[in-house]
PDB file of N, CA, C and O in Angstrom:
ATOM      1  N   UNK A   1       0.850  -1.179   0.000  1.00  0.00           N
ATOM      2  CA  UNK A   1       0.000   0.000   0.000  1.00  0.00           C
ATOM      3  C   UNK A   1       0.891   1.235   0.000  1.00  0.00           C
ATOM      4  O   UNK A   1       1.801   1.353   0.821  1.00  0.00           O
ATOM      5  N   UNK A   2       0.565   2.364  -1.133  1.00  0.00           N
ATOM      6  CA  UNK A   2       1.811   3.541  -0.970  1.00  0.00           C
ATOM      7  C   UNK A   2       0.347   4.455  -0.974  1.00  0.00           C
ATOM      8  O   UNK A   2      -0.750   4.213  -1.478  1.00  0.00           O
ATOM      9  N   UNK A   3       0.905   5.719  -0.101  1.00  0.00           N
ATOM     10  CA  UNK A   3       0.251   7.161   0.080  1.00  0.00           C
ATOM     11  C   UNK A   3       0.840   7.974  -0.872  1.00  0.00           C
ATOM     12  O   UNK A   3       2.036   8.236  -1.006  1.00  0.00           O
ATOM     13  N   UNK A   4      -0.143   8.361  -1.543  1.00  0.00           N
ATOM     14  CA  UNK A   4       0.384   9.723  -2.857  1.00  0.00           C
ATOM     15  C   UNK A   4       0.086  11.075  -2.041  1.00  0.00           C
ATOM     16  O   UNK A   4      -0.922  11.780  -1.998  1.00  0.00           O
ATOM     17  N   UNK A   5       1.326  11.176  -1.414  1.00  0.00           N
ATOM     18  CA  UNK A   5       1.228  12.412  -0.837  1.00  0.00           C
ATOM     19  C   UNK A   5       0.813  13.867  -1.442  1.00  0.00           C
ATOM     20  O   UNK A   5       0.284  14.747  -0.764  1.00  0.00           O
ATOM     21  N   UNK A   6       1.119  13.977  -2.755  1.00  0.00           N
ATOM     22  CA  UNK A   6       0.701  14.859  -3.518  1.00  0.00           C
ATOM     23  C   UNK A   6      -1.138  15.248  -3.551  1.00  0.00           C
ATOM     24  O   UNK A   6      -1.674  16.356  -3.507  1.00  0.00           O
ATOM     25  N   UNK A   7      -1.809  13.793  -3.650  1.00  0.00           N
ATOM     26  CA  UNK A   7      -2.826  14.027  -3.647  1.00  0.00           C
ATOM     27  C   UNK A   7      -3.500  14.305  -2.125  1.00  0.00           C
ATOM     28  O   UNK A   7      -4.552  14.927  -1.976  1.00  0.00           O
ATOM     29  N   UNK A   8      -2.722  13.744  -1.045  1.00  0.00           N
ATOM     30  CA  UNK A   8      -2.486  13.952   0.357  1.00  0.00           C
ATOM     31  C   UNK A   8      -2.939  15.385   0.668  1.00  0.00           C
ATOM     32  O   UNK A   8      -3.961  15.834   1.187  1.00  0.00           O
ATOM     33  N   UNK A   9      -1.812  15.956   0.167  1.00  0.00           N
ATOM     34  CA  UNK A   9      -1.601  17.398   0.201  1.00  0.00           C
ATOM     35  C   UNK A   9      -2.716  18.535  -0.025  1.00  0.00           C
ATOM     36  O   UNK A   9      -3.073  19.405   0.769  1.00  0.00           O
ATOM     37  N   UNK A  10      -3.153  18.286  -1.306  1.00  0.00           N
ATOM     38  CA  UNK A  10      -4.041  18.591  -2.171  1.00  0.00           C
ATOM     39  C   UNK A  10      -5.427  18.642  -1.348  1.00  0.00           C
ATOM     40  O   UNK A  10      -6.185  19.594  -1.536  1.00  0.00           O
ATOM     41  N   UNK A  11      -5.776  17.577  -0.396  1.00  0.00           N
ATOM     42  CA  UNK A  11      -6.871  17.239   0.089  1.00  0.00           C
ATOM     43  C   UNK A  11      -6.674  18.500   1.232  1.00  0.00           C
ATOM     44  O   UNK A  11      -7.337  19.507   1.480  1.00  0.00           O
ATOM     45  N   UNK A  12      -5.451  17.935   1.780  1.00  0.00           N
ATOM     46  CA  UNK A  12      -5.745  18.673   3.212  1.00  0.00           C
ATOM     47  C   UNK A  12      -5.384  20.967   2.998  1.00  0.00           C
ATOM     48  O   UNK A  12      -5.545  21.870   3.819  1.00  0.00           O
ATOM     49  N   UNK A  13      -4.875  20.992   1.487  1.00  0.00           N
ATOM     50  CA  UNK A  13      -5.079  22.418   1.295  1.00  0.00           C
ATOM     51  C   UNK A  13      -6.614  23.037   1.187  1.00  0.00           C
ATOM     52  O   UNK A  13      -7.188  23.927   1.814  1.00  0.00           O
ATOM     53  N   UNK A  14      -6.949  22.305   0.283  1.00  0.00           N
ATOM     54  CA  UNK A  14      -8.223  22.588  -0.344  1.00  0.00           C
ATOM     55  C   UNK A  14      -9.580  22.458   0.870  1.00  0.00           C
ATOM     56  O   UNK A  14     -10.503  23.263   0.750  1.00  0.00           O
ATOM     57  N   UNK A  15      -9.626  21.502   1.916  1.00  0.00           N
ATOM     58  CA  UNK A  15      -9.659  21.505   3.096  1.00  0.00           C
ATOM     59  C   UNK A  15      -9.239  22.529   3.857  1.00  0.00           C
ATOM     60  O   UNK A  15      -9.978  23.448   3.503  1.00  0.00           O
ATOM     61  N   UNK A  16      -8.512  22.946   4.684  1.00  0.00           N
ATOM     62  CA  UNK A  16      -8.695  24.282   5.168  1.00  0.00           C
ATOM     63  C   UNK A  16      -8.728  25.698   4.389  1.00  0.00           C
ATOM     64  O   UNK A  16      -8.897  26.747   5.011  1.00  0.00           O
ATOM     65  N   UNK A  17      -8.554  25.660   2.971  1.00  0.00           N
ATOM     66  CA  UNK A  17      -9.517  27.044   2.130  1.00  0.00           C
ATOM     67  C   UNK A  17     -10.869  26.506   2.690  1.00  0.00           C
ATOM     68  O   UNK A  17     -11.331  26.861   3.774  1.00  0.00           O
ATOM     69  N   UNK A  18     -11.317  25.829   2.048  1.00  0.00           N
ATOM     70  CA  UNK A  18     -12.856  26.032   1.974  1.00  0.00           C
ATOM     71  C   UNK A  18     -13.240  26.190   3.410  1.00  0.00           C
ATOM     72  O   UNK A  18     -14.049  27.073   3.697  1.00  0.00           O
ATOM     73  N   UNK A  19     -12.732  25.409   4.353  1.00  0.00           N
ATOM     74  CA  UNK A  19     -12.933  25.991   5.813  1.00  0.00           C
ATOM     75  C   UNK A  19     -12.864  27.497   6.149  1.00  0.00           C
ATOM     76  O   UNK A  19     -13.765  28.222   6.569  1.00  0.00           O
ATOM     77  N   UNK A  20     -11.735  27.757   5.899  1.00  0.00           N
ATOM     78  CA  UNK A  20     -11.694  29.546   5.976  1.00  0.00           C
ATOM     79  C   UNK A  20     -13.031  30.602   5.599  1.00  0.00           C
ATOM     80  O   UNK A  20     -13.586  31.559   6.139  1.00  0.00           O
ATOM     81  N   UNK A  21     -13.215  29.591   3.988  1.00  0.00           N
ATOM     82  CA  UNK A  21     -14.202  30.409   3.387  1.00  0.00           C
ATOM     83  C   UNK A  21     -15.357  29.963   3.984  1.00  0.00           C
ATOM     84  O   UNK A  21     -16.163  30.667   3.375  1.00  0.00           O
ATOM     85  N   UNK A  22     -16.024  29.294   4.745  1.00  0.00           N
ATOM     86  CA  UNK A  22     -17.199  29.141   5.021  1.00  0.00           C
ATOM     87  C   UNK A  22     -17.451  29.847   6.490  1.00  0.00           C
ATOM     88  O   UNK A  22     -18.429  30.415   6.976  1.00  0.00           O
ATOM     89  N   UNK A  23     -16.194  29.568   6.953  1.00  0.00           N
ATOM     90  CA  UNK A  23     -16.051  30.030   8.864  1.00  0.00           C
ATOM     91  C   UNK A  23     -16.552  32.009   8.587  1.00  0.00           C
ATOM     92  O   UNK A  23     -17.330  32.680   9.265  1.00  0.00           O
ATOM     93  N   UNK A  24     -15.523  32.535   7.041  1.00  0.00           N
ATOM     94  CA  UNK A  24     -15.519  33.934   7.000  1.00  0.00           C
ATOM     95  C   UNK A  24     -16.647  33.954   6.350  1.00  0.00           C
ATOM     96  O   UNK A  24     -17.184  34.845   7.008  1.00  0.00           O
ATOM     97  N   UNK A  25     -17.711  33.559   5.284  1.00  0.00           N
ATOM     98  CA  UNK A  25     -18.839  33.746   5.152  1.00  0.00           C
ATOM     99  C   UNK A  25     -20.043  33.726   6.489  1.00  0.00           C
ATOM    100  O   UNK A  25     -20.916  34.589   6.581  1.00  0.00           O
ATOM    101  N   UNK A  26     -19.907  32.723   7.345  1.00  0.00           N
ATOM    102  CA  UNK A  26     -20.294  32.679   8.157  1.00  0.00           C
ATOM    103  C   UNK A  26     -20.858  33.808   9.545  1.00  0.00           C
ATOM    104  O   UNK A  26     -21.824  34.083  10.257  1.00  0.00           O
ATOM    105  N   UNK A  27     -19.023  34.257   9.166  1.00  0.00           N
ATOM    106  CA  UNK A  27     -19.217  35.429  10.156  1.00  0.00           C
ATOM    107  C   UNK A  27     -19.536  36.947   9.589  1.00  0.00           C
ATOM    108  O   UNK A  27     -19.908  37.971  10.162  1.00  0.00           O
ATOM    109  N   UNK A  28     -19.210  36.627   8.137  1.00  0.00           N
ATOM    110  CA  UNK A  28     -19.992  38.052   7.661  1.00  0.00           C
ATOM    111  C   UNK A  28     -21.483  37.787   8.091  1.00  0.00           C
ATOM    112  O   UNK A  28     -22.039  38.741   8.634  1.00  0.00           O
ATOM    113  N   UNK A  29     -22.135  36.754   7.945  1.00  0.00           N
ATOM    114  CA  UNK A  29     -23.551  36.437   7.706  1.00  0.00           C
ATOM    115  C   UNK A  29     -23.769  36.899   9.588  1.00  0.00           C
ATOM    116  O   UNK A  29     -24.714  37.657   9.811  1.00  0.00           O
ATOM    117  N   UNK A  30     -22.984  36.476  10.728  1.00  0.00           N
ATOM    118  CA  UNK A  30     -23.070  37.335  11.477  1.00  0.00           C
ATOM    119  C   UNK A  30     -23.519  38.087  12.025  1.00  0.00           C
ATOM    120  O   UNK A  30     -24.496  38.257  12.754  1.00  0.00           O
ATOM    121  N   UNK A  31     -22.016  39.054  11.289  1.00  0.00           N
ATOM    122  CA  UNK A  31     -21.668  40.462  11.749  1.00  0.00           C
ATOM    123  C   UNK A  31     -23.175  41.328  11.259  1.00  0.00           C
ATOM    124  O   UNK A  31     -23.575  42.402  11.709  1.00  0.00           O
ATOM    125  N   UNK A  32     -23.734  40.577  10.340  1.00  0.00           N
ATOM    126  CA  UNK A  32     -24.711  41.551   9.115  1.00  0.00           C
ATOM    127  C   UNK A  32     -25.823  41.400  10.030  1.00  0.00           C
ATOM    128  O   UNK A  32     -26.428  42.456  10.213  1.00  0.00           O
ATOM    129  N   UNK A  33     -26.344  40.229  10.764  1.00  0.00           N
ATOM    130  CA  UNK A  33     -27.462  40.136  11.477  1.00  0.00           C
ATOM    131  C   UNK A  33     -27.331  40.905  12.975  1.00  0.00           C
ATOM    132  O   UNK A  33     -28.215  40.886  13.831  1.00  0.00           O
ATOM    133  N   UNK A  34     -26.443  41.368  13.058  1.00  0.00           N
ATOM    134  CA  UNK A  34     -25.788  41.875  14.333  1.00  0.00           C
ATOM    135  C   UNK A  34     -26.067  43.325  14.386  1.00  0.00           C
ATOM    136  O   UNK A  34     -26.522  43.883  15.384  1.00  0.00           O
ATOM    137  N   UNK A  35     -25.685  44.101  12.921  1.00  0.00           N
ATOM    138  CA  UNK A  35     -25.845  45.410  12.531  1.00  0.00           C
ATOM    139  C   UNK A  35     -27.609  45.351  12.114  1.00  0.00           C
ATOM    140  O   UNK A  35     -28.177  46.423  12.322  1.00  0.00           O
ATOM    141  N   UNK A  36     -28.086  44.745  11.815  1.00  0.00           N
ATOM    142  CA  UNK A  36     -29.628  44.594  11.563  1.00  0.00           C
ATOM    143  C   UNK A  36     -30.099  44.806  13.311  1.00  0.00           C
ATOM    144  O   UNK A  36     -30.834  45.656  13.814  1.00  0.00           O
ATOM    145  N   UNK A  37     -29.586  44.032  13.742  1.00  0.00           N
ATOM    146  CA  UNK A  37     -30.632  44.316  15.163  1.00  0.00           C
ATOM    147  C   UNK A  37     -30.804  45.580  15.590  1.00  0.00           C
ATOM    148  O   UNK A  37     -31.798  46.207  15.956  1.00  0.00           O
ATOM    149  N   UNK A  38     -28.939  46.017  15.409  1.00  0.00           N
ATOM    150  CA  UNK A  38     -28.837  47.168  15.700  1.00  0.00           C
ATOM    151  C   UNK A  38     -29.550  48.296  14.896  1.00  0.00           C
ATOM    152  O   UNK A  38     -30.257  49.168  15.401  1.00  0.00           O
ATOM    153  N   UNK A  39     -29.338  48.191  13.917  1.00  0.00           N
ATOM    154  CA  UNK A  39     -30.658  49.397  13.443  1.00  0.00           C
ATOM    155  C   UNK A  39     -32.206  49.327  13.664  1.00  0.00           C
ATOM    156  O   UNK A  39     -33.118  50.145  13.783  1.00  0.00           O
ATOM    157  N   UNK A  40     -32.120  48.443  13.663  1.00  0.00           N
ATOM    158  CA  UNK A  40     -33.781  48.501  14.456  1.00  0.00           C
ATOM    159  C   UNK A  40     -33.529  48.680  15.687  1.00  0.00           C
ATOM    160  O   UNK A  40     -33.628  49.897  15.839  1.00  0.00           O
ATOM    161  N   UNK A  41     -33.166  48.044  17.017  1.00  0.00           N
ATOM    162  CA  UNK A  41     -33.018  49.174  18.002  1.00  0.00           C
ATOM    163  C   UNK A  41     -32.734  50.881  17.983  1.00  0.00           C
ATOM    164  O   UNK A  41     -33.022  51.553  18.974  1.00  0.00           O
ATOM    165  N   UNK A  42     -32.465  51.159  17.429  1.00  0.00           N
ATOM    166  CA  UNK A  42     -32.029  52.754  17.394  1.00  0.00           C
ATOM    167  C   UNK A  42     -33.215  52.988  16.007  1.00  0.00           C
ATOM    168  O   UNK A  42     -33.173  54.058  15.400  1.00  0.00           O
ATOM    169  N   UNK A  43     -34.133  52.016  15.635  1.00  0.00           N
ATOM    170  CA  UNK A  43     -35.747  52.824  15.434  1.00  0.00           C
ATOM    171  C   UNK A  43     -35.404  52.977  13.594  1.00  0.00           C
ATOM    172  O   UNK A  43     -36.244  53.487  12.853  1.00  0.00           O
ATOM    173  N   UNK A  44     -33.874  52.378  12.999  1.00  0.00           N
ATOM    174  CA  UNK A  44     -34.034  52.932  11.627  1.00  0.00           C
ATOM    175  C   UNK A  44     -34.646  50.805  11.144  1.00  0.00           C
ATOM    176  O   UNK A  44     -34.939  49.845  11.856  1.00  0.00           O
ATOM    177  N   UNK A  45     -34.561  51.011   9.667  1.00  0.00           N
ATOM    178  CA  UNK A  45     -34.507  49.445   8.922  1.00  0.00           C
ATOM    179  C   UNK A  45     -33.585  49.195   9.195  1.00  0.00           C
ATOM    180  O   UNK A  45     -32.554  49.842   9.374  1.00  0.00           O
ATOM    181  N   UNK A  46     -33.978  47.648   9.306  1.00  0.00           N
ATOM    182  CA  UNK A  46     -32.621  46.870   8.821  1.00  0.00           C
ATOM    183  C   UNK A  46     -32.299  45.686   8.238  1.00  0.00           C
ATOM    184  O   UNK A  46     -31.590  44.745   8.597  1.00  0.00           O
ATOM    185  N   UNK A  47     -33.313  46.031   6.733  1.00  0.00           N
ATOM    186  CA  UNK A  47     -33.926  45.200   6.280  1.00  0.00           C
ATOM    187  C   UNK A  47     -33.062  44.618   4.811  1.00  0.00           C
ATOM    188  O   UNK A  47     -33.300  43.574   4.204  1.00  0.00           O
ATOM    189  N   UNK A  48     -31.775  45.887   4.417  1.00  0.00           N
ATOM    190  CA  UNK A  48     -30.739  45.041   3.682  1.00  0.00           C
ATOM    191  C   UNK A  48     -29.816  44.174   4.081  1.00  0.00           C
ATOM    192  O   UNK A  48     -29.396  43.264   3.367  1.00  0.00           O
ATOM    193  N   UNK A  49     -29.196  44.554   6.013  1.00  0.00           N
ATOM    194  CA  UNK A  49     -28.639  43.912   6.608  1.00  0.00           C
ATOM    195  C   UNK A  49     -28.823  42.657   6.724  1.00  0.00           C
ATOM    196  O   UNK A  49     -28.000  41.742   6.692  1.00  0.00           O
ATOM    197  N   UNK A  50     -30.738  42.631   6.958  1.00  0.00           N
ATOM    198  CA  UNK A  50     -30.854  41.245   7.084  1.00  0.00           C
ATOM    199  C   UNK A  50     -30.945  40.475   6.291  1.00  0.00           C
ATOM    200  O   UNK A  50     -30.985  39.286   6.607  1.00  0.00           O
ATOM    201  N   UNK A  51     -31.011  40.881   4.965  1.00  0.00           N
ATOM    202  CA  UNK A  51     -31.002  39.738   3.706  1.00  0.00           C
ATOM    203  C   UNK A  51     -29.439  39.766   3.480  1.00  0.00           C
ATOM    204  O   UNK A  51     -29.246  39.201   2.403  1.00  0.00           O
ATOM    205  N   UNK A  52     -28.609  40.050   3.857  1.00  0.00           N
ATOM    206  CA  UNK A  52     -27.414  39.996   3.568  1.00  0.00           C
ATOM    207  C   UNK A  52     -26.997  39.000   4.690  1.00  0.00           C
ATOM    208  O   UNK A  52     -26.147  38.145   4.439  1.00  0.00           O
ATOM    209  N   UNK A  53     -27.515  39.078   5.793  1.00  0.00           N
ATOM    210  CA  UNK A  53     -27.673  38.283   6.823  1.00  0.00           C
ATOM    211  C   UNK A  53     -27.747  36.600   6.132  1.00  0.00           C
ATOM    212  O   UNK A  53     -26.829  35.789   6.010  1.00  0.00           O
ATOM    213  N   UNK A  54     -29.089  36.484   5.789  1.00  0.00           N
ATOM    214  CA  UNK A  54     -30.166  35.475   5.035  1.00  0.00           C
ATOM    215  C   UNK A  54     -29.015  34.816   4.446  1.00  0.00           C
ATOM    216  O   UNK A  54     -28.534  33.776   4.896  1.00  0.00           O
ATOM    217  N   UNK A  55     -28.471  35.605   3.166  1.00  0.00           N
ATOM    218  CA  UNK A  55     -27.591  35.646   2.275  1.00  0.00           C
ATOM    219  C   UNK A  55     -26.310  34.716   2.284  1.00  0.00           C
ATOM    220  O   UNK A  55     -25.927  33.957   1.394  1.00  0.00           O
ATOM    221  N   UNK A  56     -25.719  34.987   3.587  1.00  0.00           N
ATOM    222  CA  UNK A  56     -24.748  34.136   3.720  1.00  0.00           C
ATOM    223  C   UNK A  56     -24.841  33.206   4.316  1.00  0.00           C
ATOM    224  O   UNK A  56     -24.178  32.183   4.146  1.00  0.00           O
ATOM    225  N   UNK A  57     -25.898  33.435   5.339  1.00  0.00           N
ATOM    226  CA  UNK A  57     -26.250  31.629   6.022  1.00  0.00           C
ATOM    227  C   UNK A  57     -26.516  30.590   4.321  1.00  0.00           C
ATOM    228  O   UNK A  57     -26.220  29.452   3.955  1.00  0.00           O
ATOM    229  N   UNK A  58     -27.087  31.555   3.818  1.00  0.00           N
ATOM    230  CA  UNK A  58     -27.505  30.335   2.651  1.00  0.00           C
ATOM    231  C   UNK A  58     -26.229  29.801   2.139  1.00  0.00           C
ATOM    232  O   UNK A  58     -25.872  28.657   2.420  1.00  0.00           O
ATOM    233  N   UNK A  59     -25.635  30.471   1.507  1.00  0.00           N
ATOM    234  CA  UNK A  59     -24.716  29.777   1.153  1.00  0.00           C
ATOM    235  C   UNK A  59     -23.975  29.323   2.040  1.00  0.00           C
ATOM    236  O   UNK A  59     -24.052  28.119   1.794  1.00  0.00           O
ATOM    237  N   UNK A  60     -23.276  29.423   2.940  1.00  0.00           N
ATOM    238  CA  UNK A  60     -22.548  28.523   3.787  1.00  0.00           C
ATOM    239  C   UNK A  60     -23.678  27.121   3.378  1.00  0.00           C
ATOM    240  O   UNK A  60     -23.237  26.147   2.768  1.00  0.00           O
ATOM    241  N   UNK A  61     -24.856  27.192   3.727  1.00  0.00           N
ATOM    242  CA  UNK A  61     -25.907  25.768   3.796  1.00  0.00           C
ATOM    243  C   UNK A  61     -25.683  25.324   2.511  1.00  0.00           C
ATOM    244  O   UNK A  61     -26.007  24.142   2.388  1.00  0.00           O
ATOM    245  N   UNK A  62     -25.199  25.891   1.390  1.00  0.00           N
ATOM    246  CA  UNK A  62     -25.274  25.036   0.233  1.00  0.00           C
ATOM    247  C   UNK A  62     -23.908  24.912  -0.071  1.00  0.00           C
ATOM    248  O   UNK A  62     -23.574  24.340  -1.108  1.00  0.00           O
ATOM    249  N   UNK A  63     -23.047  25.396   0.733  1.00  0.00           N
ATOM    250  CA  UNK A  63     -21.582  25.008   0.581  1.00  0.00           C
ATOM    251  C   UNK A  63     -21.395  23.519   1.226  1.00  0.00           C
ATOM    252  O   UNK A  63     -20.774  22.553   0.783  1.00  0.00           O
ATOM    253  N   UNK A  64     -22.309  23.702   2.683  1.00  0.00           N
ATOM    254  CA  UNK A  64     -22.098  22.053   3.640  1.00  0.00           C
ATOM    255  C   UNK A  64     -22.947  21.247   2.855  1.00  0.00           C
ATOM    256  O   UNK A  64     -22.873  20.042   3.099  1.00  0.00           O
ATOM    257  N   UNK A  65     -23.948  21.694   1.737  1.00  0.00           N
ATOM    258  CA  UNK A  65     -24.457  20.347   1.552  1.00  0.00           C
ATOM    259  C   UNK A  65     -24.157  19.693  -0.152  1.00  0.00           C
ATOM    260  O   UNK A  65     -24.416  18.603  -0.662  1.00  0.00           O
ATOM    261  N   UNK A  66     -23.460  21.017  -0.710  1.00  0.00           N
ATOM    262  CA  UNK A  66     -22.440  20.155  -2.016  1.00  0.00           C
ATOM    263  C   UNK A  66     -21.658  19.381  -1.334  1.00  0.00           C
ATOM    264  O   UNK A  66     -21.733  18.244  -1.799  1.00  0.00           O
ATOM    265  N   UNK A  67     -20.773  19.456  -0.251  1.00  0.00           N
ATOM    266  CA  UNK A  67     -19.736  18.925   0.461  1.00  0.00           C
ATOM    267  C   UNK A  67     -20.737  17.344   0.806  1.00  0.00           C
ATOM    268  O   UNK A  67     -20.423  16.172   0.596  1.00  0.00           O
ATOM    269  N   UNK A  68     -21.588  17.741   1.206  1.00  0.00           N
ATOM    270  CA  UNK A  68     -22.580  15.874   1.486  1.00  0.00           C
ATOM    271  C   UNK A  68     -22.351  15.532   0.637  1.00  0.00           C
ATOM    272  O   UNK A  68     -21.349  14.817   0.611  1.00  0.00           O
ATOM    273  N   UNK A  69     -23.156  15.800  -0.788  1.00  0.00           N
ATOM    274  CA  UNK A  69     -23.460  15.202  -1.929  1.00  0.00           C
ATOM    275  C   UNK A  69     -21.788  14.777  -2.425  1.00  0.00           C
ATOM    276  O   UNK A  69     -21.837  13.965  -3.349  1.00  0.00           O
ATOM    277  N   UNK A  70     -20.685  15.055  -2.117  1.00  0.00           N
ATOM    278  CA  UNK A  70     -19.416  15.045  -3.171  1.00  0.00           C
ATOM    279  C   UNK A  70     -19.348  13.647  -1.991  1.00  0.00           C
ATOM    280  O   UNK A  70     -19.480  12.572  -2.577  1.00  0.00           O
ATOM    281  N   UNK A  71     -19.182  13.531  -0.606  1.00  0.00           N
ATOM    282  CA  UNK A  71     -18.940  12.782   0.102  1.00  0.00           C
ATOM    283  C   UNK A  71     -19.783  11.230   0.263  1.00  0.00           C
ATOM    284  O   UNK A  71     -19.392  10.074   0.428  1.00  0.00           O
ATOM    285  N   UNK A  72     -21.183  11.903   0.117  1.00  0.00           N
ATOM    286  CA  UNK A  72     -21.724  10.234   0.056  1.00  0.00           C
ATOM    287  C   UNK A  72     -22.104  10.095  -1.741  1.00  0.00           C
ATOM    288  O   UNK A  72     -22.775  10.759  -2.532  1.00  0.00           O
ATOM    289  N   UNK A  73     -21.316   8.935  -1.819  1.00  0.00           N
ATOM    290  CA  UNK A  73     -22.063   8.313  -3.207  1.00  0.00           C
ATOM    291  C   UNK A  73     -23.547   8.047  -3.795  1.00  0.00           C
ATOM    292  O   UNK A  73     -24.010   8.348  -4.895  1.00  0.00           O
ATOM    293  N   UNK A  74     -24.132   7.389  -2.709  1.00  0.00           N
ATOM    294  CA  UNK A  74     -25.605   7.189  -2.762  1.00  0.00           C
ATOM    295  C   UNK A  74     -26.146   8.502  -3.929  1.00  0.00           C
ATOM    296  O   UNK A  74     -26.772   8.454  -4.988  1.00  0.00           O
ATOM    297  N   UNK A  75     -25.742   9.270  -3.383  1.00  0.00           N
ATOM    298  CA  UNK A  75     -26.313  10.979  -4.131  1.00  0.00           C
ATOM    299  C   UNK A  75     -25.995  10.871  -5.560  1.00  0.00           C
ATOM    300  O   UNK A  75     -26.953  10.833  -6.333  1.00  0.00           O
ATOM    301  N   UNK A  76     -24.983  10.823  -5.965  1.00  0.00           N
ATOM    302  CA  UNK A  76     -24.694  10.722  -7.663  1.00  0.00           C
ATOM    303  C   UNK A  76     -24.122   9.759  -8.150  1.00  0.00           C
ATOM    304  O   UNK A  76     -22.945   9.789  -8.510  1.00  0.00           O
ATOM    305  N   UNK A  77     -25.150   8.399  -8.262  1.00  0.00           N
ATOM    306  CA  UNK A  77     -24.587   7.241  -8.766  1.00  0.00           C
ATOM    307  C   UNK A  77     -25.162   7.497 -10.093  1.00  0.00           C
ATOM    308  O   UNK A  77     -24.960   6.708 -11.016  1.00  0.00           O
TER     309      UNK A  77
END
């Protein structure tokens, strides 16, 4: 049995990008629902915040669930 470290490699880069990118989408999606509250407390909208809010939870959710579908086979036989 030999390990192709190359492809090793490959896994575990591409693996913490997409981590980064979902952790920092994440927290924009956040920061955005955070500034939404806040304008409605202080009485203005904050009704682009919160679809920007919306916005990135979604995608993070369709980032974790391409990541299912690539992981279990069942999905695209």
């Amino acid at each position: 049995m030999t390990i192709d470290w190359g492809a090793l490699g490959v896994v575990a880069i591409v693996t913490i990008a997409v981590t980064v990118v979902v952790v920092g989408i994440y927290a924009i999606g956040v920061g955005a629902a955070n500034v939404a509250d806040g304008r409605v407390a202080a009485g203005q909208r904050g009704g682009a915040a919160r679809f920007a809010s919306a916005l990135c939870m979604g995608v993070c959710a369709l980032i974790v669930l391409f990541g299912l579908w690539l992981i279990i086979p069942y999905f695209h036989q």
